[in-house]
N, C-alpha and C positions, 0 to 999 in steps of 0.2 A: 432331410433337413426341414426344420419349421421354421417360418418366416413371419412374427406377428405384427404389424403395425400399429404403433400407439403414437397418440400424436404428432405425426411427421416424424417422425425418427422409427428404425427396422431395428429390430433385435432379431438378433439369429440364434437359435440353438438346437445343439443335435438333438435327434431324439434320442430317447429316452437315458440322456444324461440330467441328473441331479446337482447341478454347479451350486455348492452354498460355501460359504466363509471358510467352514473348517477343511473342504477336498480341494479346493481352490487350488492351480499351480500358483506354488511362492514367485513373490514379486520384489525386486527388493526396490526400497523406498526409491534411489533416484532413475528407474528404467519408465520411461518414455512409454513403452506398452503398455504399465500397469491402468487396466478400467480408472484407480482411484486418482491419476496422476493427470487425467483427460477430465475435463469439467462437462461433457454430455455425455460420461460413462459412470454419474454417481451412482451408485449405489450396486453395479457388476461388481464382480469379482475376475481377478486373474488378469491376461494378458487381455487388452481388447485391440490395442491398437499399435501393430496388427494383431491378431491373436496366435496361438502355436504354430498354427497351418498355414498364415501367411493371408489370413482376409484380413479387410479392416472392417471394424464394423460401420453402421453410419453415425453412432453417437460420438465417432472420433472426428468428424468432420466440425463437431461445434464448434464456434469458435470463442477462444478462451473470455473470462471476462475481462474488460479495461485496465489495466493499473490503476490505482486511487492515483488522485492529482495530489501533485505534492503539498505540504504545507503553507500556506503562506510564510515570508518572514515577518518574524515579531519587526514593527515598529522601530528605528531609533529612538534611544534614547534623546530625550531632550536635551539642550546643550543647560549647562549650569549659569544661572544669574551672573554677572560680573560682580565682584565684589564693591560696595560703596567706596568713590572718592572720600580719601582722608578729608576733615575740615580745615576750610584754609586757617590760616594763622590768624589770632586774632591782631589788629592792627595796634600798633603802639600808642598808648596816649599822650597828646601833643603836652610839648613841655609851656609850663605854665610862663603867661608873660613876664616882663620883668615890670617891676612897680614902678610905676610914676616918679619922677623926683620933683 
């Protein structure tokens, strides 16, 4: 077995195995082991985590990234104007005196 160290993270591989995309053991989209389903196993192929044999690698150890935070809520709405007061009634015009005698 080869053991290489790159940047804090071990990648393991047998020797003189060829692992590329097309010999790859199939993985199906929602299994847990698949390298592509693990976020510190981009760019492996096949089972990493654990792999056939039952190791895990150590790129399974990363830990995933955050969820996005959720959206804020949009604002309410503003409340609508009140509609204008009718205008009052105009008032009566006073009735005319009566005339002189």
């Amino acid at each position: 077995m080869f053991v290489c160290v790159l940047v804090g993270i071990i990648f393991q591989f047998a020797l003189g195995s060829n692992l590329t995309s097309e010999n790859a053991p199939h993985c199906s989209d929602n299994a847990r082991s698949c390298c592509y389903n693990n976020p510190g196993c981009v760019g492996l192929y096949g089972h990493c985590c654990p792999e056939p044999n039952g190791m895990m690698l150590a790129c399974c150890q990363t830990a995933p990234a955050p969820a996005p935070a959720p959206a804020p809520a949009p604002a309410p709405a503003p409340a609508p104007a009140p509609a204008p007061a009718p205008a009052p009634a105009p008032a009566p015009a006073p009735a005319p005196a009566p005339a002189p005698a």
